[in-house]
SENUMAR-945700 format. One line per field, with one value per residue (C-alpha): residue in three letters; x, y, z. Coordinates in Angstrom, 3 decimals, always signed. Layout:
<rs>
residu = [ALA	...]
east = [X	...]
north = [Y	...]
up = [Z	...]
</rs>
This chain:
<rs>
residu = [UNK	UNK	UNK	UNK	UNK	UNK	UNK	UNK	UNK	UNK	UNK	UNK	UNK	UNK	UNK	UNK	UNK	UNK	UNK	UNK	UNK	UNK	UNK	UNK	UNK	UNK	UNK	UNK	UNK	UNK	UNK	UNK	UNK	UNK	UNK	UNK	UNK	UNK	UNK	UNK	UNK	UNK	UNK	UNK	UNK	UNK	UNK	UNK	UNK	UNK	UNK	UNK	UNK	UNK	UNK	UNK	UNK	UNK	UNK	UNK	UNK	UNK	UNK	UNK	UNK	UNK	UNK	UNK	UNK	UNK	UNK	UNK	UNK	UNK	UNK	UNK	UNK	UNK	UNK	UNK	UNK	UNK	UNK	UNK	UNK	UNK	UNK	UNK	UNK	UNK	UNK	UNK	UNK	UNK	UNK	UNK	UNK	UNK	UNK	UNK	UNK	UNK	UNK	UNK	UNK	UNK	UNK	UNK	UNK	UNK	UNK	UNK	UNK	UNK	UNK	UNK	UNK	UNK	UNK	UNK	UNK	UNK	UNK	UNK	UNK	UNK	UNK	UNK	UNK	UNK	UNK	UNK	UNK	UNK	UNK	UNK	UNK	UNK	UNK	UNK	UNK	UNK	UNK	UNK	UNK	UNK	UNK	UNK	UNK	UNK	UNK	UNK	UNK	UNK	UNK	UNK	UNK	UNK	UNK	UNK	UNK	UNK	UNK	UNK	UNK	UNK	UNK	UNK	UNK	UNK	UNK	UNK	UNK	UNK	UNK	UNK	UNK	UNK	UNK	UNK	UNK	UNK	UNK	UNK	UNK	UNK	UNK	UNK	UNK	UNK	UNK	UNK	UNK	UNK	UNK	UNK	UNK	UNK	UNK	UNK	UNK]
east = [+14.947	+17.905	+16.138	+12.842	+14.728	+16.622	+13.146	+11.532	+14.593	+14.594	+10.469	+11.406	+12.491	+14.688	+16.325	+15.308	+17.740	+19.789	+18.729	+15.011	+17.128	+18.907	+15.047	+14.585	+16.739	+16.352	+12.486	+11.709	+8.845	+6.901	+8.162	+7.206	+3.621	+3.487	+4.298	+1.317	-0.747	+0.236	-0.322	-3.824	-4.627	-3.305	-5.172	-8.366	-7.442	-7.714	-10.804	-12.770	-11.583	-13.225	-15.978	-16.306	-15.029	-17.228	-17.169	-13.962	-12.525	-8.723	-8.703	-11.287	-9.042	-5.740	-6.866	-8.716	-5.254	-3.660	-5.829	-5.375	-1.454	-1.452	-3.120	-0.909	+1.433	-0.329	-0.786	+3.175	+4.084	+2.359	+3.798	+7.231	+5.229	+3.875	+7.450	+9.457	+6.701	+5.389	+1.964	+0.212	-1.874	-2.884	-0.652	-1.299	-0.541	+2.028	+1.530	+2.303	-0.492	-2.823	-0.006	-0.409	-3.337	-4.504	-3.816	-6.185	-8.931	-12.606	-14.145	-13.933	-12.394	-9.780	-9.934	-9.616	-6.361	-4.991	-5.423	-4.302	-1.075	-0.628	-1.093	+1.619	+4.089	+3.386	+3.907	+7.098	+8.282	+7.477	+9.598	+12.617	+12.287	+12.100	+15.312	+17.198	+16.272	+17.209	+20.760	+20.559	+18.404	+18.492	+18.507	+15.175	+13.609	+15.867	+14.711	+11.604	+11.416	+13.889	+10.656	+8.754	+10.612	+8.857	+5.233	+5.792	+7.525	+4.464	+1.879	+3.850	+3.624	-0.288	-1.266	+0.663	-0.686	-4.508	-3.731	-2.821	-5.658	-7.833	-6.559	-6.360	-3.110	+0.038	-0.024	+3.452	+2.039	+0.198	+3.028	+5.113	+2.708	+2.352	+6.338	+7.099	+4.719	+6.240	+9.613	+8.954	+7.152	+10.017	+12.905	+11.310	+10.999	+8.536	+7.663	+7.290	+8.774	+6.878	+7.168	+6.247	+7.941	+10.415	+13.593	+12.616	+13.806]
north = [+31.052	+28.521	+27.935	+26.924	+24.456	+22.896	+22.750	+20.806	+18.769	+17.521	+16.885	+14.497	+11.023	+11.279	+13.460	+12.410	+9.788	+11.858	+8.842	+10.997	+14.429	+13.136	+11.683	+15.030	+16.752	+13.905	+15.112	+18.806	+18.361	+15.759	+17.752	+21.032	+19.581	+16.916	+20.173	+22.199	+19.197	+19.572	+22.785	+22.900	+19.375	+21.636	+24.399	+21.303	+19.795	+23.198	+23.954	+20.788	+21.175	+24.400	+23.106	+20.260	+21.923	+25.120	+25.689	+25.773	+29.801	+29.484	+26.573	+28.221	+31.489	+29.522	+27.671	+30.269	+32.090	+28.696	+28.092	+31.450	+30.951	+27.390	+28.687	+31.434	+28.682	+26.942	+29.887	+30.662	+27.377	+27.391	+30.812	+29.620	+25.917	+28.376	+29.999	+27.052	+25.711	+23.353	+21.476	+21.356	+18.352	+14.828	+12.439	+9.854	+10.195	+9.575	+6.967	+9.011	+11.023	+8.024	+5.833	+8.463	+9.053	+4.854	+5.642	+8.282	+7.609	+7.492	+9.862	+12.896	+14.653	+11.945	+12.003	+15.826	+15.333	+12.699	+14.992	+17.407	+16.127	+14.367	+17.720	+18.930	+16.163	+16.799	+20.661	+19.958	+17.185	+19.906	+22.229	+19.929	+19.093	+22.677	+23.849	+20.556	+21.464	+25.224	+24.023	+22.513	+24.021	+27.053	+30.745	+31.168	+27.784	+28.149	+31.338	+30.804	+27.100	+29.060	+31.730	+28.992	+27.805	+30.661	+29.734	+25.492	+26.111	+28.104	+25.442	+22.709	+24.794	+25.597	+22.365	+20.853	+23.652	+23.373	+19.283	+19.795	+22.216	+19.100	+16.576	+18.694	+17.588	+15.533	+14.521	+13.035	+8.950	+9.874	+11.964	+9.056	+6.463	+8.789	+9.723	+5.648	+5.228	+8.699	+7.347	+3.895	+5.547	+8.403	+5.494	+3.365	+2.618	+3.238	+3.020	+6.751	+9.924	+12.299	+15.444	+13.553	+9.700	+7.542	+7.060	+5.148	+1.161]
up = [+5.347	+5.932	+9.756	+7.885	+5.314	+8.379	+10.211	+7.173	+7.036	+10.987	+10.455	+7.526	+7.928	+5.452	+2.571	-1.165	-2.740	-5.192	-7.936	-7.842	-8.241	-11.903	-12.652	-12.157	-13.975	-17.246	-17.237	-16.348	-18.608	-16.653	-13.648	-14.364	-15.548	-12.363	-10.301	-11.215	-10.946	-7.414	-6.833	-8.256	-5.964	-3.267	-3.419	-3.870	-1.121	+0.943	-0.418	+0.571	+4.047	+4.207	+2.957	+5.025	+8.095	+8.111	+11.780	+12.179	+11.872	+11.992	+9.718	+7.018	+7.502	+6.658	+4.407	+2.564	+2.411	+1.626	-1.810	-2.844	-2.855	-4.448	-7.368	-7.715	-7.445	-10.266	-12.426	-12.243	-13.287	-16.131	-16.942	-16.986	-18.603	-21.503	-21.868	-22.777	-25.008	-22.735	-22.961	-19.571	-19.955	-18.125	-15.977	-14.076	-10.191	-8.197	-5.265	-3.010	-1.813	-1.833	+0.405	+3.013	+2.901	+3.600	+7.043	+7.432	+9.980	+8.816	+11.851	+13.320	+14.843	+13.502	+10.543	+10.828	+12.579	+10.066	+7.016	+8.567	+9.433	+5.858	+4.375	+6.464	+5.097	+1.707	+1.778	+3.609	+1.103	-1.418	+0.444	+0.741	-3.359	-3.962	-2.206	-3.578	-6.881	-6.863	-6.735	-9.926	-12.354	-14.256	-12.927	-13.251	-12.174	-9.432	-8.565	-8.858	-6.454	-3.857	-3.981	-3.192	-0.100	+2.512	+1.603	+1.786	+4.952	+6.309	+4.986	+6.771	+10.207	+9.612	+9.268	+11.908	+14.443	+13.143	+13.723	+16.970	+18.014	+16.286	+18.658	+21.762	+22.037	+20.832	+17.319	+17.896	+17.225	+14.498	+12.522	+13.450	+11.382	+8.412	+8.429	+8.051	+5.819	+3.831	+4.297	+2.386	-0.626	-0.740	-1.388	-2.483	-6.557	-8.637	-12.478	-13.558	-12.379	-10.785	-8.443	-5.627	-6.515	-5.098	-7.448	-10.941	-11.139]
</rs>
C-alpha cells in the first residue's frame, strides 16, 4: 500500500498545502458531502465514457468495474453522512475539475487521451487527500479513507494505461500540461472549501 501512496505522490506536482488540511478538518460537513459529490461525478464520468467509447473493450471493462466501485464509494459515504446526522444535499463545485479539464482537446482520439489522463489526476489527487486525511481524523473516517487508498491508486494506473493505449504512445507532454495546470489550482486560493480546492483566502 505505502509503494502505491509514494507512486501517487512522485505523479503529483506537488503535496496539498497543509492550510487545505485545517480547511479540512474546520468543515467535515462540507467535506464529507463535497466527497460523495465526487464519488457519484466519478462513477458519471465513467459511465459516459462507456457510452461514448463503445468500441473500445478494455476501457468499457474498466470502467464498468470503475462505476460500480465509485458508487459503492458514494453509498458508504453517505452511510457514515446518515450516521452523524448529516444532510447530503447541493454544493456548488469546486474549480477544479473544470480547470483541468479547459485543456482537453475537442477530437478524437485526443480528446480520448486528454480525459483520460485528467481522470487519472483526479483519482490520484483523491488518493493523496485520502491518505493525508487518515492521519487526522477519527478512527473510523480514518479507516474508512485509508480503505479507500487501494482502489484510487488502481483508478489512477487504469486511466493512465487506457491513455496511453489511446495515443499509441507517450502521454508524457500531455500529463505535463494538465499537472501545471493541477498544480496552480491545488495552491492556489479559492473562496469555498471543497474536497477538491486549493487552500481558502
Amino acid at each position: 500500500m505505502q509503494a502505491d501512496i509514494d507512486a501517487v505522490i512522485a505523479f503529483l506536482p506537488c503535496r496539498t498545502p497543509d492550510a487545505w488540511v485545517e480547511n479540512a478538518l474546520a468543515s467535515p460537513d462540507i467535506m464529507l458531502i463535497d466527497h460523495a459529490h465526487c464519488e457519484k461525478k466519478a462513477a458519471s464520468t465513467a459511465l459516459s465514457l462507456m457510452y461514448r467509447y463503445v468500441d473500445n473493450p478494455e476501457l468499457l471493462n474498466k470502467m464498468s468495474r470503475l462505476v460500480r466501485e465509485e458508487l459503492r464509494h458514494f453509498e458508504q459515504v453517505l452511510a457514515i453522512m446518515n450516521d452523524r446526522g448529516i444532510c447530503y444535499g447541493h454544493l456548488s463545485p469546486s474549480r477544479y475539475a473544470a480547470g483541468l479539464r479547459q485543456a482537453v482537446r475537442p477530437q478524437d482520439p485526443d480528446r480520448l487521451v486528454d480525459v483520460l489522463v485528467v481522470g487519472a489526476i483526479i483519482e490520484a489527487r483523491s488518493c493523496e487527500r485520502f491518505a493525508i486525511l487518515a492521519q487526522h481524523l477519527d478512527p473510523v473516517l480514518a479507516d474508512f479513507y485509508t480503505g479507500l487508498l487501494k482502489s484510487e491508486a488502481r483508478h489512477y494506473r487504469d486511466y493512465l494505461a487506457l491513455a496511453e493505449k489511446a495515443a499509441g504512445g507517450s502521454i508524457s507532454g500531455r500529463i505535463s500540461v494538465f499537472l501545471d495546470l493541477e498544480e496552480n489550482l491545488i495552491t492556489q486560493p479559492d473562496t469555498e472549501f471543497r474536497f477538491h480546492s486549493g487552500p481558502l483566502s
